[in-house]
Each structure stands twice: as structure tokens, then as C-alpha cells.
KEMI-642023 format. One line per 10 residues: number of its first residue (from 1); for each residue x, y, z of N, C-alpha, C, O. Coordinates in steps of 0.2 Angstrom, whole numbers. Layout:
NUM = X/Y/Z/X/Y/Z/X/Y/Z/X/Y/Z  ... $
This chain:
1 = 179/-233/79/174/-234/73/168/-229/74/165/-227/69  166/-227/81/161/-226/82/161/-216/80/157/-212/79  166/-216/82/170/-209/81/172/-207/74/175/-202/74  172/-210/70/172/-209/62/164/-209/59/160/-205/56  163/-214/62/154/-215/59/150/-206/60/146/-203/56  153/-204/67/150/-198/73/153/-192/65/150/-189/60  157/-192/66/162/-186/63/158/-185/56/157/-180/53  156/-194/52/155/-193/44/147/-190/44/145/-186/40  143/-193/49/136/-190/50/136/-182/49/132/-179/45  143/-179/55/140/-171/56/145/-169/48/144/-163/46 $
11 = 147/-172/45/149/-169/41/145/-165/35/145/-160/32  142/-172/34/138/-174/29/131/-169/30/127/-167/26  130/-166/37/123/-163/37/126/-158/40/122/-154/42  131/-156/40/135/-148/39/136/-146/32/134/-140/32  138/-148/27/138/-149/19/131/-147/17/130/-142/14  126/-151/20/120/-149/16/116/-143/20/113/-139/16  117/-142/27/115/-135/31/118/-129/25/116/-124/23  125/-132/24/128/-125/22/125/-123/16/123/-118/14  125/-128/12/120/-129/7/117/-124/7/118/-119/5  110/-126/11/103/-125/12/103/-114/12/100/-110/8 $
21 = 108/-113/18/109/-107/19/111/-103/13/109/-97/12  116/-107/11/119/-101/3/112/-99/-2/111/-94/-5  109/-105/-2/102/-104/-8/99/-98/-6/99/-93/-8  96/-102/1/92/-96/5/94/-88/3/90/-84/1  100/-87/6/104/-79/7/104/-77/-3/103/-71/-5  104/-84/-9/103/-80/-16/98/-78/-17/97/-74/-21  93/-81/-14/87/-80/-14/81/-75/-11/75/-73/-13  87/-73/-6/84/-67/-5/87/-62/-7/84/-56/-6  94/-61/-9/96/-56/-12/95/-56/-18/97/-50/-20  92/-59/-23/89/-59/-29/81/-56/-30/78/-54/-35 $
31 = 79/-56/-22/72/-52/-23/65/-57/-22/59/-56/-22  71/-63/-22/63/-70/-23/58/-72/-14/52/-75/-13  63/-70/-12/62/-69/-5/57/-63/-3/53/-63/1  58/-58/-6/59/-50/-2/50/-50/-3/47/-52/-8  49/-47/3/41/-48/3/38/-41/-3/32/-41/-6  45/-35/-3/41/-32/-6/38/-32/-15/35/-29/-18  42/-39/-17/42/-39/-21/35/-40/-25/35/-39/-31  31/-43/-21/25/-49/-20/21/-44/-18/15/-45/-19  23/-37/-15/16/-33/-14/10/-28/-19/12/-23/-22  5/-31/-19/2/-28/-24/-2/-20/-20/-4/-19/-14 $
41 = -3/-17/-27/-7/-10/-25/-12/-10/-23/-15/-8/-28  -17/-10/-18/-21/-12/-15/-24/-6/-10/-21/-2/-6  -31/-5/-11/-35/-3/-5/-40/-5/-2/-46/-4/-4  -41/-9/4/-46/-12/6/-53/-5/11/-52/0/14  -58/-10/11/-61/-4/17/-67/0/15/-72/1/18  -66/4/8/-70/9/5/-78/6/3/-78/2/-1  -82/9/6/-88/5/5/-93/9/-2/-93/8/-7  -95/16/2/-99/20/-5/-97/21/-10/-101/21/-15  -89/23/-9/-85/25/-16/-79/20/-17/-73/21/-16  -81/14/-20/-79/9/-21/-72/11/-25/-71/15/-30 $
51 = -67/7/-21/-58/7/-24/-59/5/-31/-64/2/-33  -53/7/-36/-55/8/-42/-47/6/-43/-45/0/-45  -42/9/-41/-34/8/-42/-32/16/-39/-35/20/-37  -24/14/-39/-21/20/-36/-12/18/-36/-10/12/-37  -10/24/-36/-3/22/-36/0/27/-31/-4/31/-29  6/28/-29/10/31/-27/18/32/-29/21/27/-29  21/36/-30/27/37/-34/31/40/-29/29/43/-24  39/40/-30/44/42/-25/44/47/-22/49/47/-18  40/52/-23/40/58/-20/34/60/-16/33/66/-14  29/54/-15/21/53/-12/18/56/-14/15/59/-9 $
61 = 16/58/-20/12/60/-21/7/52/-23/8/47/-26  2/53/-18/-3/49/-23/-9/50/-27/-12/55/-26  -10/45/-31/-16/46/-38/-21/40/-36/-19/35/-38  -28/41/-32/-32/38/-32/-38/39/-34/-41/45/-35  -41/33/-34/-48/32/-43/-54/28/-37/-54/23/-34  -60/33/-37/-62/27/-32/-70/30/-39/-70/34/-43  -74/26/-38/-81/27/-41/-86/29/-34/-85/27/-29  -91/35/-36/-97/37/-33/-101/32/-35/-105/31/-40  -102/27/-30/-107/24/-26/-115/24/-22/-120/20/-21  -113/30/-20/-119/35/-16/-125/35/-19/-130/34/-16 $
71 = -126/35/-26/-131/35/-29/-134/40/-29/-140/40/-27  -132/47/-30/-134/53/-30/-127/58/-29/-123/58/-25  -126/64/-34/-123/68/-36/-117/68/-28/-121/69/-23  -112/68/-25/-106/71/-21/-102/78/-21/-101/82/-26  -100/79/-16/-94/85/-18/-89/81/-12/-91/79/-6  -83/81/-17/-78/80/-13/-75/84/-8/-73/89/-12  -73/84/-1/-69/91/0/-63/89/3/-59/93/6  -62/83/4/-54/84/9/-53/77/7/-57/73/7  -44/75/7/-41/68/8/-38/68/12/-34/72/11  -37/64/18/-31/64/21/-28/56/22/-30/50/22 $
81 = -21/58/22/-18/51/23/-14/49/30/-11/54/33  -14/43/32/-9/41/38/-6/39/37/-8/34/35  -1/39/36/3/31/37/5/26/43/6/27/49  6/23/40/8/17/46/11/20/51/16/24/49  11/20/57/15/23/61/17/31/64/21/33/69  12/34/57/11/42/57/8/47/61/8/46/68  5/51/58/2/56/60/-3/57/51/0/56/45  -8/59/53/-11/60/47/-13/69/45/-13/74/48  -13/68/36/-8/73/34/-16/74/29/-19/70/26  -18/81/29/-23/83/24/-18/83/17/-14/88/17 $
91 = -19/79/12/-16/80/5/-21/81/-1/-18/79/-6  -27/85/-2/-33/87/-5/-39/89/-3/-43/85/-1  -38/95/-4/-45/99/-2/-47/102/-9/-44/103/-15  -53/102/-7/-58/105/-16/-64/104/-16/-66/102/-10  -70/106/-20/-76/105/-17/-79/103/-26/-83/106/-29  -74/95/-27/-76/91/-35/-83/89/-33/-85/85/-29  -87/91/-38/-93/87/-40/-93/82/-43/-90/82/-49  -96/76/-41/-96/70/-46/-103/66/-46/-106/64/-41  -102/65/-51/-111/61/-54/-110/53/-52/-105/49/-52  -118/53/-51/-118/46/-48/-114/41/-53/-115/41/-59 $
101 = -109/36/-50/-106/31/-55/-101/33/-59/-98/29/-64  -99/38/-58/-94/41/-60/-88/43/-56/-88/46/-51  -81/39/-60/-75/39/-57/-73/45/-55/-73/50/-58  -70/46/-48/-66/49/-44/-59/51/-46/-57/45/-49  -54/54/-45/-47/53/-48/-46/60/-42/-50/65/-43  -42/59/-36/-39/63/-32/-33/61/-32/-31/56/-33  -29/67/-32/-23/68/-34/-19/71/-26/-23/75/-24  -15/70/-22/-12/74/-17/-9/79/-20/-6/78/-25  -11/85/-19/-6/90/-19/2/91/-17/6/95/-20  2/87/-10/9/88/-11/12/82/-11/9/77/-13 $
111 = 18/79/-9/20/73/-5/19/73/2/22/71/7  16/75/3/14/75/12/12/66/15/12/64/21  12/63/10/9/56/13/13/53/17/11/49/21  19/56/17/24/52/23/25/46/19/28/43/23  25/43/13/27/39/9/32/40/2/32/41/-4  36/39/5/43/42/0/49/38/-1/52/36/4  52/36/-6/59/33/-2/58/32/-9/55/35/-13  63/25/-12/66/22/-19/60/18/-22/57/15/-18  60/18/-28/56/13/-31/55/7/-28/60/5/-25  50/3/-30/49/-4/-26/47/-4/-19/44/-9/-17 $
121 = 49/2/-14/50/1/-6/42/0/-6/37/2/-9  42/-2/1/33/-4/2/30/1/6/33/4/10  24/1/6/22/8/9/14/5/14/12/0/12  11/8/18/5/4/21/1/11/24/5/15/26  -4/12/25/-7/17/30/-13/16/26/-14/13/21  -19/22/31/-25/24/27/-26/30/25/-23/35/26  -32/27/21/-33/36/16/-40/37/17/-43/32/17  -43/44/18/-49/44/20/-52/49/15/-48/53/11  -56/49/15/-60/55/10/-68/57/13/-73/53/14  -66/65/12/-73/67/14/-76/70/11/-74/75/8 $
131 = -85/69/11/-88/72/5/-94/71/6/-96/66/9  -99/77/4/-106/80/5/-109/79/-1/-108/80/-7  -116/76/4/-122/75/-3/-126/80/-3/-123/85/-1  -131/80/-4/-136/86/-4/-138/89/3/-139/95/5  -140/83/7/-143/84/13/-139/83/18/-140/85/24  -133/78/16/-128/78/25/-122/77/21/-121/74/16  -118/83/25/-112/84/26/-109/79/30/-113/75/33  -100/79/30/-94/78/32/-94/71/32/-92/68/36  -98/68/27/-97/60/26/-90/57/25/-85/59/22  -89/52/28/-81/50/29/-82/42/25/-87/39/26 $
141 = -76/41/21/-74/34/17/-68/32/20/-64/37/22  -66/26/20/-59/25/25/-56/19/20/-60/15/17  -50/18/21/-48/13/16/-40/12/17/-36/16/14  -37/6/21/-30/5/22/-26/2/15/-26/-3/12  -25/5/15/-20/5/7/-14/1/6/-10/6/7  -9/-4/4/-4/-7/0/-4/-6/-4/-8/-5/-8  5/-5/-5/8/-5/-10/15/-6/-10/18/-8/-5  18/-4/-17/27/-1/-17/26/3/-20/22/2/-25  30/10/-19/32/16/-23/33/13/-30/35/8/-32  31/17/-34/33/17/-42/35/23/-44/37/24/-50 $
């Protein structure tokens, strides 16, 4: 008796483990699980030239928007990017003027970000940007970035 009672217990919580595992394994093959799904586009860190939005697409090229903060005319002259795990890669050099309070839009020149792969995949590193006011040069903005490729 006590060996039927033993067998119908593990039975019954074997049925509902297996359960439990099927849902999980649809769940994350449906994408509900998948952290990349849930990553939004993001740059934290930028203090003078306050993050605005930015994207990156499958070929790394990125498109970031940040505002002139500084409170007096900039020139931008270099971006460079890391990635997670990288080496960091100058993706824009230029010598853009921008008036106080006025959006920034740097574009990478090439895919050099080290960020590349299929739509959706997630991507992490920083992006730096250097730029001269009137009176002091090689000012640096720093800003670690999430995302997914689009």
C-alpha cells in the first residue's frame, strides 16, 4: 500500500514538472522569455550634451541625437565607440558647430562599432564624444549604450 501511495505521489509531481518545463521551453521560444526582447534603446552617463535617442541598424552603423548642454557654441570633432568586450573604434571625426541647446545628430561613418548581426540582437558598449568650446579643448562625454539592432 505504501508503494502505490510512493509511485502515485512521484507520478503526479512528474506530470506537473513536465508540465511546468513544456510551458517554460514555449516561452521562451516564442520570445516571452528572451531578454532581448524587453531591451530598450538606451544611453545612460551623458552629462553636458544630454542623450536625446539613438539607434543602431544591422550593419552598425549608428545614429545618435544628443543636445548641446554646455551653454555656449561647441565643435564636435570625434566619436568613438566600444563595445562590450572590444577595443574602441573612432566612428566620426568633423569639426560640426552647434549652438547652445541645439540637437546634435552624429552619424558613424562606417560600421566600425563592432555592432552587427540580425535584427533584434542586443548590442551594449560606450560611446564617447569629443568636443571644443571656445577656451578648452578635447572635452570628452561618455555614455554606455543599450539596445537591439534594427
Amino acid at each position: 500500500m505504501k508503494g502505490q501511495s510512493a509511485l502515485e505521489y512521484l507520478t503526479t509531481y512528474g506530470w506537473a514538472i513536465g508540465i511546468i518545463v513544456i510551458v517554460v521551453a514555449a516561452m521562451f521560444a516564442l520570445g516571452i522569455l528572451n531578454p532581448s526582447t524587453y531591451t530598450s534603446d538606451s544611453c545612460v552617463g551623458f552629462g553636458k550634451l544630454p542623450y536625446q535617442e539613438h539607434k543602431v541598424d544591422t550593419d552598425g552603423i549608428l545614429t545618435l541625437v544628443l543636445k548641446n548642454g554646455v551653454g555656449r557654441s561647441i565643435s564636435i570633432t570625434t566619436m568613438t565607440v566600444t563595445p562590450q568586450g572590444g577595443t574602441e573604434q573612432t566612428v566620426f571625426t568633423s569639426n560640426t558647430t552647434v549652438a547652445p541647446l541645439a540637437d546634435i545628430t552624429l552619424v558613424a561613418e562606417t560600421g566600425a562599432t563592432g555592432w552587427t548581426g540580425t535584427a533584434g540582437e542586443a548590442y551594449q558598449g560606450t560611446v564617447s564624444v569629443l568636443y571644443d568650446t571656445a577656451s578648452i579643448t578635447a572635452n570628452r562625454e561618455s555614455g554606455s549604450c543599450t539596445g537591439a539592432l534594427e
